[in-house]
N, CA, C and O atoms as a GROMACS GRO file, in nm:
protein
  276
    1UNK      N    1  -5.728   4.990  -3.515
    1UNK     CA    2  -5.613   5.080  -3.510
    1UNK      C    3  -5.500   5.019  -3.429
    1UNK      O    4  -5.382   5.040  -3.459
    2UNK      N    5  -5.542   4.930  -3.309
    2UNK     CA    6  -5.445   4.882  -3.208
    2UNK      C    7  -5.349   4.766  -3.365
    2UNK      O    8  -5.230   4.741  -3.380
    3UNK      N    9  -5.432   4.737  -3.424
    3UNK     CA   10  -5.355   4.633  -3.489
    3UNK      C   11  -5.284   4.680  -3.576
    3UNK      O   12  -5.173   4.631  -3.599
    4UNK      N   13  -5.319   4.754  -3.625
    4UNK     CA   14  -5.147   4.852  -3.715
    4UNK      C   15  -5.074   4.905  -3.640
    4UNK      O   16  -4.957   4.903  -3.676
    5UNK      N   17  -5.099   4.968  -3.522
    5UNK     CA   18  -4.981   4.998  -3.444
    5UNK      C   19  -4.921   4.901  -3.369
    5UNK      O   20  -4.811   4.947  -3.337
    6UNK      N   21  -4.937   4.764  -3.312
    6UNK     CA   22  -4.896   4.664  -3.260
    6UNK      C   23  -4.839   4.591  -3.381
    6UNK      O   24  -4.733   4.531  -3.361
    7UNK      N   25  -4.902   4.586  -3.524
    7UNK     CA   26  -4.807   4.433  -3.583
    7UNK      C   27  -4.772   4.477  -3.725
    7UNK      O   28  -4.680   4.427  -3.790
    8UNK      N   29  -4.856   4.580  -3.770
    8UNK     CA   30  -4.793   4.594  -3.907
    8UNK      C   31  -4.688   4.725  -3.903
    8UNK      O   32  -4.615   4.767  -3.992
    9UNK      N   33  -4.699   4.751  -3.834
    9UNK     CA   34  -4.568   4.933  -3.829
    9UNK      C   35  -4.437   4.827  -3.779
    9UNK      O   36  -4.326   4.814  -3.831
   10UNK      N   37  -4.472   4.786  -3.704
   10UNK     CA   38  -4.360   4.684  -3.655
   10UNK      C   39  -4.272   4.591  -3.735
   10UNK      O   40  -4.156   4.552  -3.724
   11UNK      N   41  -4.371   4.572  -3.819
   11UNK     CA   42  -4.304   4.460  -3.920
   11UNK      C   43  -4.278   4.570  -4.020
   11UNK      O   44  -4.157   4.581  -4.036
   12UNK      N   45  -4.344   4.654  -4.091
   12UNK     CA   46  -4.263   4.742  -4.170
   12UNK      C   47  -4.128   4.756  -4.125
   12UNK      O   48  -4.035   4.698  -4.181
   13UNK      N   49  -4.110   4.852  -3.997
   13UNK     CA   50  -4.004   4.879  -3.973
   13UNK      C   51  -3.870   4.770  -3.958
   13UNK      O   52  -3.752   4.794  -3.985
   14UNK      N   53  -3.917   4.672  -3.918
   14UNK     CA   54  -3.800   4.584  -3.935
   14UNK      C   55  -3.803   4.481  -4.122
   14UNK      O   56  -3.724   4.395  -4.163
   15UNK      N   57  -3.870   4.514  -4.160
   15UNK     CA   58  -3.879   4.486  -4.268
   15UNK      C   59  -3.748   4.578  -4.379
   15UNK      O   60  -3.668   4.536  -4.462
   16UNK      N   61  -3.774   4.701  -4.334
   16UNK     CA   62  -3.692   4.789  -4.404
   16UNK      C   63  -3.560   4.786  -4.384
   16UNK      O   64  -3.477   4.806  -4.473
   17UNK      N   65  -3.517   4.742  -4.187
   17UNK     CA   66  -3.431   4.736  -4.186
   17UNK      C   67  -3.362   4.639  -4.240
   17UNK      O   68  -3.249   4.669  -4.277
   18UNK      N   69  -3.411   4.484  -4.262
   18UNK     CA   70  -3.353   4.386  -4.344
   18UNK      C   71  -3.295   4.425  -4.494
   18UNK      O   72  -3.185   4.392  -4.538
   19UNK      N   73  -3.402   4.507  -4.563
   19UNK     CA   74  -3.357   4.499  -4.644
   19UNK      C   75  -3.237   4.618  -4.670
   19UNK      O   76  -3.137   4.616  -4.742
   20UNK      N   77  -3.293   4.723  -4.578
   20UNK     CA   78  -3.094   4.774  -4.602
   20UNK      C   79  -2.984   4.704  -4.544
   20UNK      O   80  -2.863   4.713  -4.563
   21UNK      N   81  -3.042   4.643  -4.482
   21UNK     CA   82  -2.894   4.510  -4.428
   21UNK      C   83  -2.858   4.451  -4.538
   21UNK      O   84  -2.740   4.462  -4.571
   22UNK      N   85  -2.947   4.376  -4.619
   22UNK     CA   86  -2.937   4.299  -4.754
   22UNK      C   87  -2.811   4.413  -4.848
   22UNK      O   88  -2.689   4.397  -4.856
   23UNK      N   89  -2.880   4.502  -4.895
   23UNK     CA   90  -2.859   4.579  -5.007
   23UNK      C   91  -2.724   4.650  -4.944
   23UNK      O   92  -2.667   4.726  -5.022
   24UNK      N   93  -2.679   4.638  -4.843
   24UNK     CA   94  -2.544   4.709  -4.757
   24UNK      C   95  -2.412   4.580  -4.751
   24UNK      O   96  -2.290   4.594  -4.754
   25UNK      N   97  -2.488   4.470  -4.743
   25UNK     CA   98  -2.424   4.376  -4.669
   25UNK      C   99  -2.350   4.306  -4.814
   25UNK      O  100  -2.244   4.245  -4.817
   26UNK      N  101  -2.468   4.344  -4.965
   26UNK     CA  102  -2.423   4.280  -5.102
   26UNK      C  103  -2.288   4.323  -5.151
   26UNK      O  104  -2.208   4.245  -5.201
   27UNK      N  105  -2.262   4.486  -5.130
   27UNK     CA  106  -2.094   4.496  -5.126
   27UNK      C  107  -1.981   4.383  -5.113
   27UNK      O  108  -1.879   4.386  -5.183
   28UNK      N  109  -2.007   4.284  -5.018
   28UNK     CA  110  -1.900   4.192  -4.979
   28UNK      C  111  -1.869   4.138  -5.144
   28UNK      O  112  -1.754   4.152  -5.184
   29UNK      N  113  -1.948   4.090  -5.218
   29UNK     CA  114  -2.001   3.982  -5.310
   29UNK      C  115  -1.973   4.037  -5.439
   29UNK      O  116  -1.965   3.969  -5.541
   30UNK      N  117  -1.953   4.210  -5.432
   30UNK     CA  118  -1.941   4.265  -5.570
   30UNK      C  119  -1.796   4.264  -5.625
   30UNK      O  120  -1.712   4.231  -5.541
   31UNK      N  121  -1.761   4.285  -5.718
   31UNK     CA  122  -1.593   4.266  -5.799
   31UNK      C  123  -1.522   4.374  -5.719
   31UNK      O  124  -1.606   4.444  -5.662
   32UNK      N  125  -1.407   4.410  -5.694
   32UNK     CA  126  -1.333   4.447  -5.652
   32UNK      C  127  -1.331   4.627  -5.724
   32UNK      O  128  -1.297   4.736  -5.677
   33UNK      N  129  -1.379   4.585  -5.839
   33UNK     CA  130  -1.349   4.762  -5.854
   33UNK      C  131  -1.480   4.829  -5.872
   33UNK      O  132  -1.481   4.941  -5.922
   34UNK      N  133  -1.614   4.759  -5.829
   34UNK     CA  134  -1.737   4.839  -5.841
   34UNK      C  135  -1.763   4.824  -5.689
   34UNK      O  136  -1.872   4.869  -5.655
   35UNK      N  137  -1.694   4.774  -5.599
   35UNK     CA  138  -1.675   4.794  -5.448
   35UNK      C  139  -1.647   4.926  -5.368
   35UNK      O  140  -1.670   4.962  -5.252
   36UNK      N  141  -1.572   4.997  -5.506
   36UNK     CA  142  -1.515   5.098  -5.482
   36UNK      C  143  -1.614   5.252  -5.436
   36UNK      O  144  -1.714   5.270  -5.506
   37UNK      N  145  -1.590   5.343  -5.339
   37UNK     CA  146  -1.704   5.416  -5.394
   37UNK      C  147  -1.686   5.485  -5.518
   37UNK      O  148  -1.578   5.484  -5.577
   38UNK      N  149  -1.818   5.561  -5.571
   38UNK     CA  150  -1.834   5.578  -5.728
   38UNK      C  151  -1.743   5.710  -5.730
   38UNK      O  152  -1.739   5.779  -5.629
   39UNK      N  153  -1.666   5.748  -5.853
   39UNK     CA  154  -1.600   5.844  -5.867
   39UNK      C  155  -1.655   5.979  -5.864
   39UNK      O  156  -1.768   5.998  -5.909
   40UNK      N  157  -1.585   6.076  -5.816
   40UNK     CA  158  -1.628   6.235  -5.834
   40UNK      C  159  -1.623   6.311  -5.967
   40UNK      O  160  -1.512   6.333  -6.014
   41UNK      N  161  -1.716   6.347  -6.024
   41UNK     CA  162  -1.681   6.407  -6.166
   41UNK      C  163  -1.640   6.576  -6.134
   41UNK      O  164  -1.661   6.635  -6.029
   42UNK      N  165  -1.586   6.624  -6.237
   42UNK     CA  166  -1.518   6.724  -6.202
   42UNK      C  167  -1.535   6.855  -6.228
   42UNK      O  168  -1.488   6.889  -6.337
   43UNK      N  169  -1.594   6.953  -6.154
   43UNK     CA  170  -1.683   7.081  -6.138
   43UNK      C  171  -1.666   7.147  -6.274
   43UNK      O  172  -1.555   7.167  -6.324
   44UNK      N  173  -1.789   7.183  -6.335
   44UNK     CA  174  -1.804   7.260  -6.413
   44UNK      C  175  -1.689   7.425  -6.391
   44UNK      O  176  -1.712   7.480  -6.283
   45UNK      N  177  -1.604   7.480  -6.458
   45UNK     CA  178  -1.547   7.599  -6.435
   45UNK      C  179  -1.654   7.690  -6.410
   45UNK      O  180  -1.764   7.679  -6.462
   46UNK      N  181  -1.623   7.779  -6.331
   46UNK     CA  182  -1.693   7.906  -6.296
   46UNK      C  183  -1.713   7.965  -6.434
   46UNK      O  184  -1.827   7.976  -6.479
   47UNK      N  185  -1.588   8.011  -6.517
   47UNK     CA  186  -1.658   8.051  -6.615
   47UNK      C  187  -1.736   8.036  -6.726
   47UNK      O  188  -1.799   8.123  -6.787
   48UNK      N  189  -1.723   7.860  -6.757
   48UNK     CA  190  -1.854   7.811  -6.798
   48UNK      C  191  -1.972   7.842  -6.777
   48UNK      O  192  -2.062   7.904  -6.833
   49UNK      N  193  -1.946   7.765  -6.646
   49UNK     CA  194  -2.093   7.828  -6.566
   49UNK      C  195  -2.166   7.953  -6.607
   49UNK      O  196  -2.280   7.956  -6.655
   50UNK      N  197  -2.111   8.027  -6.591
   50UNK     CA  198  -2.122   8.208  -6.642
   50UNK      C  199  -2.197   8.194  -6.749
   50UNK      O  200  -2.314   8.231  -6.760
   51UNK      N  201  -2.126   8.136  -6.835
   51UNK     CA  202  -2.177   8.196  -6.995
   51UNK      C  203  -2.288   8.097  -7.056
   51UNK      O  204  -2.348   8.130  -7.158
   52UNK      N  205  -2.314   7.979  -6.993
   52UNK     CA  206  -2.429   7.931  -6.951
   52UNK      C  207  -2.556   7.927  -6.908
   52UNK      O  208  -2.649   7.853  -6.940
   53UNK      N  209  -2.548   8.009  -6.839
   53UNK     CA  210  -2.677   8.041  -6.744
   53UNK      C  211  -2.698   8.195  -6.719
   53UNK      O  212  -2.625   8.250  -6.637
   54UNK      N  213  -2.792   8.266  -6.785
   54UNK     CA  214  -2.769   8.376  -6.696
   54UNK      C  215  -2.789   8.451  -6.587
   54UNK      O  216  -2.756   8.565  -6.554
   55UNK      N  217  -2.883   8.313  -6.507
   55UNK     CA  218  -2.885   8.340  -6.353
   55UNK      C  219  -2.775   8.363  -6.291
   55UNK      O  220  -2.799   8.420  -6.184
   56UNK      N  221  -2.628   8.338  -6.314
   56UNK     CA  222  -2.556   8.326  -6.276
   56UNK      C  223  -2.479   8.487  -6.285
   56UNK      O  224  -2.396   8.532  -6.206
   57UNK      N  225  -2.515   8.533  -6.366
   57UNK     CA  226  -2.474   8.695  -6.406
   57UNK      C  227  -2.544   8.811  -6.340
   57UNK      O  228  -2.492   8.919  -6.311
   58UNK      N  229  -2.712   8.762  -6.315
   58UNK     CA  230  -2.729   8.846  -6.210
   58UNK      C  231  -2.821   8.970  -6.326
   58UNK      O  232  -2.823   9.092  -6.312
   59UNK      N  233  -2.892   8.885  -6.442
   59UNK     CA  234  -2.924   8.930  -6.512
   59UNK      C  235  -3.058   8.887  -6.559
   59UNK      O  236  -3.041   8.766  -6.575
   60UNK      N  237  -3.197   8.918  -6.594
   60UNK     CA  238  -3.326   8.894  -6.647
   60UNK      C  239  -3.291   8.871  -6.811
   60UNK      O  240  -3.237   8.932  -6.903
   61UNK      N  241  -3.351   8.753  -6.788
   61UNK     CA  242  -3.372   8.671  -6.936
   61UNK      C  243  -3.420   8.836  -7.064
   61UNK      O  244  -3.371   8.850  -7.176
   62UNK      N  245  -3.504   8.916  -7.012
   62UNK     CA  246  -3.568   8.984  -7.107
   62UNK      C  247  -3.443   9.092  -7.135
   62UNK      O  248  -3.477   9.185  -7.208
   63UNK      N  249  -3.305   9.097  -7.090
   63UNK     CA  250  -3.184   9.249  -7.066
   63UNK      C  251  -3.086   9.155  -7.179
   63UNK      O  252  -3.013   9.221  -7.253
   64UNK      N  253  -3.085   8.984  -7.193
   64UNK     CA  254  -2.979   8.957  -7.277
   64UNK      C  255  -3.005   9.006  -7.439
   64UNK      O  256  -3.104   9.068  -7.478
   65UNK      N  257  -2.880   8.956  -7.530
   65UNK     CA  258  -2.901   9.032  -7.678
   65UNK      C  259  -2.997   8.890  -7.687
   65UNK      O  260  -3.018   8.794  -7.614
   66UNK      N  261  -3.053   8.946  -7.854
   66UNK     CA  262  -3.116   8.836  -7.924
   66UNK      C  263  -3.100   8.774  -7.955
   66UNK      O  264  -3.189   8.700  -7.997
   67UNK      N  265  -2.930   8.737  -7.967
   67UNK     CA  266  -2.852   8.616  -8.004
   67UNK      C  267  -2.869   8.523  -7.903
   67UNK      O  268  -2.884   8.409  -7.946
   68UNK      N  269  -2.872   8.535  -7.788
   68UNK     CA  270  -2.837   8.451  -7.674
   68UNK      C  271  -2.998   8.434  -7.681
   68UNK      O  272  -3.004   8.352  -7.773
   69UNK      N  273  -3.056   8.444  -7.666
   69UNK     CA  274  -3.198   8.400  -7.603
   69UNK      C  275  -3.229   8.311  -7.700
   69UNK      O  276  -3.335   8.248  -7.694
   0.00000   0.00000   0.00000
């Protein structure tokens, strides 16, 4: 037990940290416009939403018409 807690947790942990150093540090190296952070897509409307889902209405699947289900 002394030896996983003395040499292999140890090396995990700095193990991991290398490699988010790696995978953080690869940014420098990438093209100029995937450097960028990734874009925000743009919220579904509320009233979409609505007519979508009818959790959102505040209503049991078994109360809608028979069309919708």
């Amino acid at each position: 037990m002394t030896i996983i807690r003395q040499y292999i947790a140890p090396s995990i942990a700095i193990l991991v940290f290398f490699v988010a150093l790696v995978a953080v540090s690869a940014r420098i190296f990438l093209p100029a416009d995937m450097a960028a952070p990734a874009p925000i897509e743009e919220p579904i409307p509320q009233k979409q939403a609505v007519s979508l889902n009818p959790i959102f209405l505040g209503l049991n699947y078994s109360s809608l018409p028979v069309e919708i289900r």
